[in-house]
ZAGU-292146 format. One record per residue (C-alpha): y, z, x. Coordinates in steps of 0.2 Angstrom, whole numbers, m for minus. Layout:
<sites>
{yy=Y; zz=Z; xx=X}
...
</sites>
This chain:
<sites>
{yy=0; zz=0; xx=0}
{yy=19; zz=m3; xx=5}
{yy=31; zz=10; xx=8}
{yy=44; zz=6; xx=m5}
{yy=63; zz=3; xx=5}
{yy=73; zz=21; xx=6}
{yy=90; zz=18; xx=m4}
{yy=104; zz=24; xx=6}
{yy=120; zz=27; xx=1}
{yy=133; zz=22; xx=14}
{yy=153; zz=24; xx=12}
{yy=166; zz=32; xx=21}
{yy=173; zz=49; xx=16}
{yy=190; zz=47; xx=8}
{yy=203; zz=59; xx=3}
{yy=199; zz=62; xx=m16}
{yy=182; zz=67; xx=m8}
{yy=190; zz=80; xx=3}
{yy=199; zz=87; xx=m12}
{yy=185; zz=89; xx=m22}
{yy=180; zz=104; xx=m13}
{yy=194; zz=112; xx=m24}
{yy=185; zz=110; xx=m40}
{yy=196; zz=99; xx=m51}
{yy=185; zz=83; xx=m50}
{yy=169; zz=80; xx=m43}
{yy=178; zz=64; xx=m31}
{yy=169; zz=45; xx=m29}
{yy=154; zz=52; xx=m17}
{yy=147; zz=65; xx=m27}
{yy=149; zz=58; xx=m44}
{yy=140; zz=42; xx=m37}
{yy=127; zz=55; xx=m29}
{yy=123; zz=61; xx=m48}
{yy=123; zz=45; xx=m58}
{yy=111; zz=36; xx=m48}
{yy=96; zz=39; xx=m37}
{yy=96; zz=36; xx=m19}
{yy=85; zz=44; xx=m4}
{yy=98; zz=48; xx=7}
{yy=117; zz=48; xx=10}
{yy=126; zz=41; xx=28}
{yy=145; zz=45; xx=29}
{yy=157; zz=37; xx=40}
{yy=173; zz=49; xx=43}
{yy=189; zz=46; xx=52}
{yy=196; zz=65; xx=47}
{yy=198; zz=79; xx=60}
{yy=182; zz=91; xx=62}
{yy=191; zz=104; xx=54}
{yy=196; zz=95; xx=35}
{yy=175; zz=87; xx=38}
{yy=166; zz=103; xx=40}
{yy=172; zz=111; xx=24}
{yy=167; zz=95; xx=16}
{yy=151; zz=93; xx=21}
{yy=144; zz=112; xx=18}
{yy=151; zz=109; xx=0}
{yy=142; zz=92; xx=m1}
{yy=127; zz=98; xx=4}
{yy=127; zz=114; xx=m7}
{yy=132; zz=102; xx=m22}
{yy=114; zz=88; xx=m18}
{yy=98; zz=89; xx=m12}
{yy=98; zz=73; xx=m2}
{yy=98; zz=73; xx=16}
{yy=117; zz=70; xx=20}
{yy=121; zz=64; xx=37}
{yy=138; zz=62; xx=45}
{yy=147; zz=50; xx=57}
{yy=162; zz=53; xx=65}
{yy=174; zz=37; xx=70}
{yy=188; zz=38; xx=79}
{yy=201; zz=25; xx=72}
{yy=218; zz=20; xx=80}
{yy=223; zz=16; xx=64}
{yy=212; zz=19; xx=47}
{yy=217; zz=1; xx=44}
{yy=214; zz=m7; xx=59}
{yy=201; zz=m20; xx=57}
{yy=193; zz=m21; xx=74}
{yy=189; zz=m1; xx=74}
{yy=183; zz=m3; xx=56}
{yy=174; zz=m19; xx=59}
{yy=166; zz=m11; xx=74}
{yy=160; zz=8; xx=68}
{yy=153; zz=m2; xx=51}
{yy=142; zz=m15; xx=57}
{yy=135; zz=m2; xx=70}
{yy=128; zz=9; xx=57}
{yy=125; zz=m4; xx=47}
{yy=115; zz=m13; xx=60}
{yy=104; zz=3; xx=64}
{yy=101; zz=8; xx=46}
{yy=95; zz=m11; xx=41}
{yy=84; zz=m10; xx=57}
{yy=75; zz=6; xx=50}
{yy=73; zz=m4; xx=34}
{yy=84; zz=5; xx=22}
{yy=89; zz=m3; xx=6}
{yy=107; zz=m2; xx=9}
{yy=120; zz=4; xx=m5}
{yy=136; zz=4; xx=m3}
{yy=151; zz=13; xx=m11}
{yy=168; zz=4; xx=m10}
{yy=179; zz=16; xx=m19}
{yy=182; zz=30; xx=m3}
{yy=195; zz=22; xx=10}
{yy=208; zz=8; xx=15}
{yy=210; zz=m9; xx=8}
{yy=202; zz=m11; xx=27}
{yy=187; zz=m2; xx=23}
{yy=184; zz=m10; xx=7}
{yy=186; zz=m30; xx=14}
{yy=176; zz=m24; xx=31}
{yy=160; zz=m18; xx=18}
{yy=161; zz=m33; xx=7}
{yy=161; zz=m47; xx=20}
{yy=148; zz=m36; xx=30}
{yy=140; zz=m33; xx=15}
{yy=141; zz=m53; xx=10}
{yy=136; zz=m61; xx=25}
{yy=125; zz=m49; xx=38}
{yy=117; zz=m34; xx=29}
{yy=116; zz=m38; xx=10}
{yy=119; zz=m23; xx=0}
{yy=121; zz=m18; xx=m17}
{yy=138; zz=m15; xx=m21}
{yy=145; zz=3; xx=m31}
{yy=163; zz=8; xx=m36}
{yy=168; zz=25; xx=m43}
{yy=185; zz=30; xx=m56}
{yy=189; zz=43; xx=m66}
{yy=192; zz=30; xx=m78}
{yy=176; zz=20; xx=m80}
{yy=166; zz=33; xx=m72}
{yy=150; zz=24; xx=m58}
{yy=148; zz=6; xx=m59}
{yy=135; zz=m6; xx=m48}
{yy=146; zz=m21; xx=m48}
{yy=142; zz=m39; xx=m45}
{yy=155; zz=m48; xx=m31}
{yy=150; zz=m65; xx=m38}
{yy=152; zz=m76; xx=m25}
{yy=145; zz=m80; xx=m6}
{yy=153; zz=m84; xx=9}
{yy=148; zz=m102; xx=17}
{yy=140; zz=m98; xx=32}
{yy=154; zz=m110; xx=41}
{yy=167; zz=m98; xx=37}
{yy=160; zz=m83; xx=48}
{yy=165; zz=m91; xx=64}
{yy=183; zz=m93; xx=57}
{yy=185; zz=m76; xx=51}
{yy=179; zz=m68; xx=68}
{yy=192; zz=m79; xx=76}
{yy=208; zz=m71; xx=68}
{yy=211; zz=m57; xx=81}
{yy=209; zz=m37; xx=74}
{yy=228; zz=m33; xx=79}
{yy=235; zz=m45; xx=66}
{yy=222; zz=m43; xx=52}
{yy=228; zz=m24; xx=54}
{yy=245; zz=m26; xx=52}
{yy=240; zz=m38; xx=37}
{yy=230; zz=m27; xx=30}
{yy=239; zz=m14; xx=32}
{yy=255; zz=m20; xx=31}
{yy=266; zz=m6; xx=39}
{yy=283; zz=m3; xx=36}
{yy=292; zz=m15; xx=50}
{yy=299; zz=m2; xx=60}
{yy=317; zz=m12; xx=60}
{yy=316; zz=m13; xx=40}
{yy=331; zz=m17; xx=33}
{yy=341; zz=m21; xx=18}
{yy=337; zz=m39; xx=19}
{yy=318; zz=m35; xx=20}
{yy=315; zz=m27; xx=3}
{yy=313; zz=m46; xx=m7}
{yy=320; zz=m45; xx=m25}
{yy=330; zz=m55; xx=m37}
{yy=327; zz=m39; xx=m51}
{yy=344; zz=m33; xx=m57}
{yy=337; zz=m15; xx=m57}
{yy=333; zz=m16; xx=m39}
{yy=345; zz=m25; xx=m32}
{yy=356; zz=m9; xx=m41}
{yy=345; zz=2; xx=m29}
{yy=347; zz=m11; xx=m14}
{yy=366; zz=m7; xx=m16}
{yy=366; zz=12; xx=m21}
{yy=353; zz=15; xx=m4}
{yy=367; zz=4; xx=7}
{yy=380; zz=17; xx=0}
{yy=368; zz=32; xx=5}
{yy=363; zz=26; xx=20}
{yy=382; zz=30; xx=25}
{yy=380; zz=48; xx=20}
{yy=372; zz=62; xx=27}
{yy=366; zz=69; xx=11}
{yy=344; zz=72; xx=9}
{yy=339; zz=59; xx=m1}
{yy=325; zz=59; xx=m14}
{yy=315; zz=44; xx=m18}
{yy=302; zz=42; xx=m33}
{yy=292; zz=30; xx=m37}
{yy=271; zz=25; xx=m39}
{yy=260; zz=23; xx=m25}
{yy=265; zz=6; xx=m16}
{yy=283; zz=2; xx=m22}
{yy=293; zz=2; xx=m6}
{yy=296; zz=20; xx=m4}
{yy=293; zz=21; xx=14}
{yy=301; zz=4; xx=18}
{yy=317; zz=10; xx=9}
{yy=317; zz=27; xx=18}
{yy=318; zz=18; xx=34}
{yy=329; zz=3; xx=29}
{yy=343; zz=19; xx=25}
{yy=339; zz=27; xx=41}
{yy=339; zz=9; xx=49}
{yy=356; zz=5; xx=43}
{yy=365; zz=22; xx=47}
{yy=373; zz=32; xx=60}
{yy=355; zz=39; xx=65}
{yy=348; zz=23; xx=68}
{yy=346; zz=24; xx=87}
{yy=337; zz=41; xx=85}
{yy=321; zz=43; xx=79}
{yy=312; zz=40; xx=63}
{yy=296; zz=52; xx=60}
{yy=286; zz=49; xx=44}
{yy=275; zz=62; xx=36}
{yy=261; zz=61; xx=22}
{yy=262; zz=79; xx=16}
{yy=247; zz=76; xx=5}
{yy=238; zz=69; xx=21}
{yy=241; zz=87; xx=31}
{yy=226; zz=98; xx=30}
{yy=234; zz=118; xx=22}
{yy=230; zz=126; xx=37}
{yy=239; zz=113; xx=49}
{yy=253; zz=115; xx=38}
{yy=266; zz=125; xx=48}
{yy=262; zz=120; xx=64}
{yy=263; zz=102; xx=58}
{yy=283; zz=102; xx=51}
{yy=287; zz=117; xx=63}
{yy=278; zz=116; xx=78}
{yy=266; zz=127; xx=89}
{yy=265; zz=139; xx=104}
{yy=249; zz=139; xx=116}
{yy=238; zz=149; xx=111}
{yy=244; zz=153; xx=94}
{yy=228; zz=148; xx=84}
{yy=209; zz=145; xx=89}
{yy=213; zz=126; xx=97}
{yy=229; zz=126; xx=102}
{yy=225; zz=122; xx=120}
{yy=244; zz=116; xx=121}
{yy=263; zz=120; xx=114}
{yy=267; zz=105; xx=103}
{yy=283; zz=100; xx=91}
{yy=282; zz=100; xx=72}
{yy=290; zz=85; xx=64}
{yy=307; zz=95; xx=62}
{yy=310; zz=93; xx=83}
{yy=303; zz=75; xx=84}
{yy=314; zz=71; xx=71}
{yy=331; zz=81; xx=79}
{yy=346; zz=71; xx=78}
{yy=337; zz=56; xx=67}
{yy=327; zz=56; xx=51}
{yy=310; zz=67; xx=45}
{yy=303; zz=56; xx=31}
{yy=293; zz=68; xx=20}
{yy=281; zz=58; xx=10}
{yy=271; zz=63; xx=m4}
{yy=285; zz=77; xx=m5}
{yy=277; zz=85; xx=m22}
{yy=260; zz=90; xx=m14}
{yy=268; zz=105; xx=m3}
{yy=263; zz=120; xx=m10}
{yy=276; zz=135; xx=m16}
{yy=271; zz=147; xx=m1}
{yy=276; zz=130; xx=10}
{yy=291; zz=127; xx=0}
{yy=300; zz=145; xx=3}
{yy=297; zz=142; xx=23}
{yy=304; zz=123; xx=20}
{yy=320; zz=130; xx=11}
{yy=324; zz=141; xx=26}
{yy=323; zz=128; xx=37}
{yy=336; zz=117; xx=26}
{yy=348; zz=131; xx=24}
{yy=350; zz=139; xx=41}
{yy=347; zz=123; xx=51}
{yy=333; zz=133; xx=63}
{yy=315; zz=135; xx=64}
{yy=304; zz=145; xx=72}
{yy=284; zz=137; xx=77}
{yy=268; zz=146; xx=74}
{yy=265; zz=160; xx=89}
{yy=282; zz=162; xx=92}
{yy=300; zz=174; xx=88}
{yy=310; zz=161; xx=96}
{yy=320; zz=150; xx=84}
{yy=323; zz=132; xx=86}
{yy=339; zz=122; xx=78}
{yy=338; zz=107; xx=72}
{yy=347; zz=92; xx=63}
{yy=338; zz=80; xx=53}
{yy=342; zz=70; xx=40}
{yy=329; zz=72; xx=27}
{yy=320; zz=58; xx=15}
{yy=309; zz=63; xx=4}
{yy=297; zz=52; xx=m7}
{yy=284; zz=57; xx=m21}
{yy=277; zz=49; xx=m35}
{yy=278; zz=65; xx=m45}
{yy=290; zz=70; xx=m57}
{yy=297; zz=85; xx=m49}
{yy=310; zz=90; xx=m62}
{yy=293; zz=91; xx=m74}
{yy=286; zz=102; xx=m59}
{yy=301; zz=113; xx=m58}
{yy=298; zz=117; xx=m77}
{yy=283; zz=122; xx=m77}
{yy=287; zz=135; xx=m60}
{yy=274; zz=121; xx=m48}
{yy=291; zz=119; xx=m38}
{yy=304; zz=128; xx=m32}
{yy=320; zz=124; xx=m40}
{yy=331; zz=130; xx=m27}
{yy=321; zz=118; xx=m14}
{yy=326; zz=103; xx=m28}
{yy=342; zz=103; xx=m28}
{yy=344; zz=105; xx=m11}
{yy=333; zz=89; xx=m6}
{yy=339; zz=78; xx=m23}
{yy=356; zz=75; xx=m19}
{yy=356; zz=56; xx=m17}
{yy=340; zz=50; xx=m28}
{yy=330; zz=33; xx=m29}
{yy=320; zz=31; xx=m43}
{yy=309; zz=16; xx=m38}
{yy=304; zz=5; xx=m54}
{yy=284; zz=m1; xx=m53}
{yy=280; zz=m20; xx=m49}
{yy=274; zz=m23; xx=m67}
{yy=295; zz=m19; xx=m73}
{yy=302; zz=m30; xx=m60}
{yy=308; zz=m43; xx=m70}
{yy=304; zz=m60; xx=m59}
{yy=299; zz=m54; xx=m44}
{yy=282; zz=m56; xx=m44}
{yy=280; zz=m75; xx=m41}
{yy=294; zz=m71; xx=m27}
{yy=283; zz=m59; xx=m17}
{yy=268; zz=m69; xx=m20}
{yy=274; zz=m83; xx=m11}
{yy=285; zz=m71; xx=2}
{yy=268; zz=m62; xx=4}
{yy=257; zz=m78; xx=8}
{yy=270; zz=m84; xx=19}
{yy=270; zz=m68; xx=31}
{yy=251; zz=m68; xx=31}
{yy=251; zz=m86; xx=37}
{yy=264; zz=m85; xx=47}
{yy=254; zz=m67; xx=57}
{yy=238; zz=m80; xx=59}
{yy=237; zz=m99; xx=60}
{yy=221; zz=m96; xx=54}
{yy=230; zz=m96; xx=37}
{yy=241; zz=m110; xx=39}
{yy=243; zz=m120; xx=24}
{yy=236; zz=m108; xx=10}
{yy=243; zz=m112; xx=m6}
{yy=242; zz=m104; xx=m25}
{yy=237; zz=m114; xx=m40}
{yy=247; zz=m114; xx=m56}
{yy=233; zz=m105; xx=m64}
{yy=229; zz=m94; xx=m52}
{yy=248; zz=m86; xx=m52}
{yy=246; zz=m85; xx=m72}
{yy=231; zz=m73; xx=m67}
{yy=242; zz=m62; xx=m58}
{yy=257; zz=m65; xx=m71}
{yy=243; zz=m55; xx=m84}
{yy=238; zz=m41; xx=m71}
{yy=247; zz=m23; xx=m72}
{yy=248; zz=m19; xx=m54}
{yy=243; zz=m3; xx=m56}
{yy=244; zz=m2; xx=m34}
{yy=260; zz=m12; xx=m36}
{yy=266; zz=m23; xx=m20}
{yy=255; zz=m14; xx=m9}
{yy=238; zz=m19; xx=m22}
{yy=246; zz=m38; xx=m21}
{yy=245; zz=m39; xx=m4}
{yy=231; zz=m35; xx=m4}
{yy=222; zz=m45; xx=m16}
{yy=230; zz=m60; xx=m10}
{yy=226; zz=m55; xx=8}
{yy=205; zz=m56; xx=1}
{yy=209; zz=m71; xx=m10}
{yy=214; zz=m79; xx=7}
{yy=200; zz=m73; xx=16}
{yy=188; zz=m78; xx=3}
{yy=195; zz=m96; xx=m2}
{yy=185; zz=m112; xx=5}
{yy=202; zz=m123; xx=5}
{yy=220; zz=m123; xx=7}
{yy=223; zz=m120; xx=m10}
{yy=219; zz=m102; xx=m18}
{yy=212; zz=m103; xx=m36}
{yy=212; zz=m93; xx=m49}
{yy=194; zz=m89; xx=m49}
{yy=199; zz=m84; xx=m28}
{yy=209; zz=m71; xx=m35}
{yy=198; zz=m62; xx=m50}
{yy=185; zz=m63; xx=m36}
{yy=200; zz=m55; xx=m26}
{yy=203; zz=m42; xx=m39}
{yy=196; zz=m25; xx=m40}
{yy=195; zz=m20; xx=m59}
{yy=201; zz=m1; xx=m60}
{yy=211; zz=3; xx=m74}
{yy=222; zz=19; xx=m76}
{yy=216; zz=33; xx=m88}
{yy=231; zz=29; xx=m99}
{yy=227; zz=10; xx=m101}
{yy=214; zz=13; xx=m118}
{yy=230; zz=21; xx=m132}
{yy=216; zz=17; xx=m145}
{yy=206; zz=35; xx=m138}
{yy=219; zz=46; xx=m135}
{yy=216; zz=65; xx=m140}
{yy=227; zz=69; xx=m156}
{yy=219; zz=86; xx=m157}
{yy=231; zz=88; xx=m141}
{yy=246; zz=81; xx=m149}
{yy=253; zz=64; xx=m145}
{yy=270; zz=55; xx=m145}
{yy=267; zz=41; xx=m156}
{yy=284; zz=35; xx=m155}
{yy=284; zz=33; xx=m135}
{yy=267; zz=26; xx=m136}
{yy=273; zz=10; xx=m148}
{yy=289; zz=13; xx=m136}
{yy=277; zz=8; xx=m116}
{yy=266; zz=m5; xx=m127}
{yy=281; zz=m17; xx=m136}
{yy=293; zz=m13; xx=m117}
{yy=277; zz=m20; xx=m109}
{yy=272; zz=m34; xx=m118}
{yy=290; zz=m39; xx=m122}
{yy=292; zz=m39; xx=m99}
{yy=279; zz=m49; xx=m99}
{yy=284; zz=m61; xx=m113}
{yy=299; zz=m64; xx=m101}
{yy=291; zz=m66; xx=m85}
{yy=279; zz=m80; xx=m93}
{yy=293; zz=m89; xx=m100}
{yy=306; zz=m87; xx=m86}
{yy=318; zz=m76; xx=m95}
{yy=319; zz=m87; xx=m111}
{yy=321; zz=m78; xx=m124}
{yy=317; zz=m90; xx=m139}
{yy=300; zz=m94; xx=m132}
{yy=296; zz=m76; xx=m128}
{yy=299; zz=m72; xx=m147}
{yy=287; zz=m83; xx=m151}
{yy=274; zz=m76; xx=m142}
{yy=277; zz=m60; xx=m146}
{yy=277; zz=m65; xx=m163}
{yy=294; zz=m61; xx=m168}
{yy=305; zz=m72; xx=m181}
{yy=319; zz=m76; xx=m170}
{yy=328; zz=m73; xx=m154}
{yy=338; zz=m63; xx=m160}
{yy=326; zz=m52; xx=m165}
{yy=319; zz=m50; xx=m148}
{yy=336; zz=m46; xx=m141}
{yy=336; zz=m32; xx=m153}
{yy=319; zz=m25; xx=m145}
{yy=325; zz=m26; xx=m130}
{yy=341; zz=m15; xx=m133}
{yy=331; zz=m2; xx=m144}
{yy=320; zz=0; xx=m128}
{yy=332; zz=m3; xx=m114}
{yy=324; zz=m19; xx=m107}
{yy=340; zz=m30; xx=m98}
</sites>
């Protein structure tokens, strides 16, 4: 008789994972773990030892698979060639052992994801899983294959620019001119940032995961006094609670088990230029009364030591919270919000920038051509950019680039197709996208709800129709153009 194939899970360990050690939700590993069977579990994890011990001892306590754990130093948790590298290693072993191989997209970068589908695709077939809060565990089919021609190619575009595209960080000389829009709303922002940028003040900027908060941050910082100082950028959410203080405030040798050396917090890199705090809303209120001090009185002192430090920053902050909402219900410090929201930003979402999303399409393809010759000459089919007309966005600009950056990976020609980009597209929608199963017994707004649903579709109308109202009506149904403009003022829709 055959041994049947051992099933392993393999994915890397992401940062909804780590937080599931608090209890709240389960995370993408352990809810795959328990909705279907698999013989045993092979992380890949690019986290400090000290966030992945934690983990792992709750994993385990939670399964009764074997759960083994790989750590990956990456330069960068988008950098291709790393990624590319610590992937088909384990990969390679596993499928040489003859394991049946499973593997779980959900945890980790856009990089992570693209690096297991094309491995996935072409050297190691696997079966493919994804995870949400939304949909719950899915098995999902990627229907397509890559021609074995197009291997070669793709190994030819070097790591170092499919990490910047990929990841497509922040130009570190952002400016004004590099935030693409022909939206009214935004180009108010554009004009009220230019202004702040000429202050001192803290600013506040809100907006979703992947509107442009960071590249607004430094195109302020860029365009001020500060500018030939330094720029130090800070995911709060990212740090783990223990690293916390020595992180923003610095260390002394010795000060804690690990401290082999004195090292700066964020405050002294950043002294005399800009401390961009993002994810501003995950700092907890113990944090927040030390981060108030530090604001008021200029100084700081670092972990281990009584001596204080001054400093002058000028302080950005970023969160895609709403941190008034937090301040009433005592998750924030008030005193801590008014001091930080002096100039404030409210970034709107892709889906409500009127006619810009054809704009950064094109913009978008252009950069990732111009990075690698390898895409020289992509272009996007009339049907193809209806598909992303139709799509919410949820990611905004950061899940456009993204998606296009797969379609033109994936696509056989010069021109990217619309069945190129559903293949692109990764189907996860947000837990407020079904209004038809909302909880009554919890009380709902009925009024807002008709409000998002006719301010959405009636966007949409008029990005379809480029802005012309009378055929815009008529999709929508509505008698006349006139009786559009009059949706649009009861909602607010210029």
């Amino acid at each position: 008789m055959v041994a049947s194939k051992q099933n392993v899970l393999v994915c890397w360990i992401g940062g909804n994972d780590l937080k599931a050690i608090t209890g709240e939700e389960p995370g993408p590993i352990l809810s795959t773990l328990r909705s279907t069977v698999f013989d045993s579990v092979e992380l890949l994890c690019s986290y400090s030892v000290e966030r992945l011990d934690p983990f792992l001892a709750w994993l385990r306590s939670q399964t009764d698979l074997p759960v083994r754990a790989h750590y990956e130093h990456l330069s960068s948790p988008v950098h291709f060639g790393d990624i590319y590298q610590a992937a088909n290693r384990h990969l390679l072993r596993l499928t040489q052992s003859g394991a049946q191989l499973s593997l779980l997209l959900s945890p980790g970068t856009p990089a992570m994801q693209a690096v297991w589908i094309l491995l996935g695709k072409t050297r190691y077939p696997a079966e493919f899983y994804q995870s949400s809060l939304e949909q719950g565990v899915q098995r999902i089919d990627i229907p397509f294959e890559i021609a074995a021609e197009y291997v070669p190619a793709a190994n030819a575009i070097s790591s170092t620019k499919l990490t910047r595209l990929a990841g497509r960080d922040v130009p570190v000389y952002a400016a004004f001119d590099s935030i693409l829009t022909q939206s009214p709303r935004m180009l108010l922002l554009k004009a009220q940032a230019q202004v702040l940028s000429q202050k001192q003040v803290p600013v506040l900027i809100y907006g979703e995961t992947g509107t442009g908060k960071e590249l607004f941050a430094r195109a302020i910082h860029n365009a001020g006094d500060r500018s030939a100082n330094a720029f130090v950028a800070v995911n709060c959410g990212a740090i783990a609670p223990e690293l916390i203080d020595s992180t923003l405030f610095g260390h002394k040798k010795g000060a804690f088990t690990g401290a082999m050396e004195s090292r700066a917090g964020v405050f002294e890199q950043a002294n005399g230029g800009t401390l961009f705090l993002d994810e501003f809303g995950e700092l907890t209120p113990d944090v927040q009364v030390r981060l108030l001090r530090v604001l008021q009185e200029g100084t700081l002192t670092p972990v281990g030591t009584s001596q204080e430090i001054k400093v002058n920053v000028r302080l950005i902050t970023a969160t895609h919270r709403n941190l008034m909402q937090e301040v009433s219900q005592r998750r924030f410090r008030e005193d801590l919000f008014y001091r930080i929201a002096v100039g404030v930003l409210h970034l709107p979402p892709l889906r409500e920038r009127e006619g810009d999303l054809l704009l950064l399409v094109d913009a978008l393809l252009a950069d990732i051509a111009r990075q690698d010759t390898n895409f020289g000459g992509k272009k996007i089919s009339a049907e193809a950019k209806n598909l992303i007309l139709r799509d919410p966005w949820r990611g905004n600009v950061r899940e456009l680039q993204s998606t296009l950056l797969r379609a033109a990976l994936w696509s056989q020609g010069d021109m990217i197709s619309a069945s190129d980009i559903e293949q692109a597209l990764f189907k996860m929608p947000s837990a407020d996208s079904d209004v038809m199963s909302l909880d009554v017994s919890q009380g709902i707004d009925l009024n807002e709800i008709i409000s998002e649903i006719a301010a959405h579709y009636i966007r949409r109308a008029l990005t379809v129709t480029g802005q012309n109202k009378t055929r815009a009506a008529n999709l929508l149904g509505l008698k006349s153009q006139q009786t559009l403009s009059n949706w649009m003022d009861k909602y607010g829709i210029d």
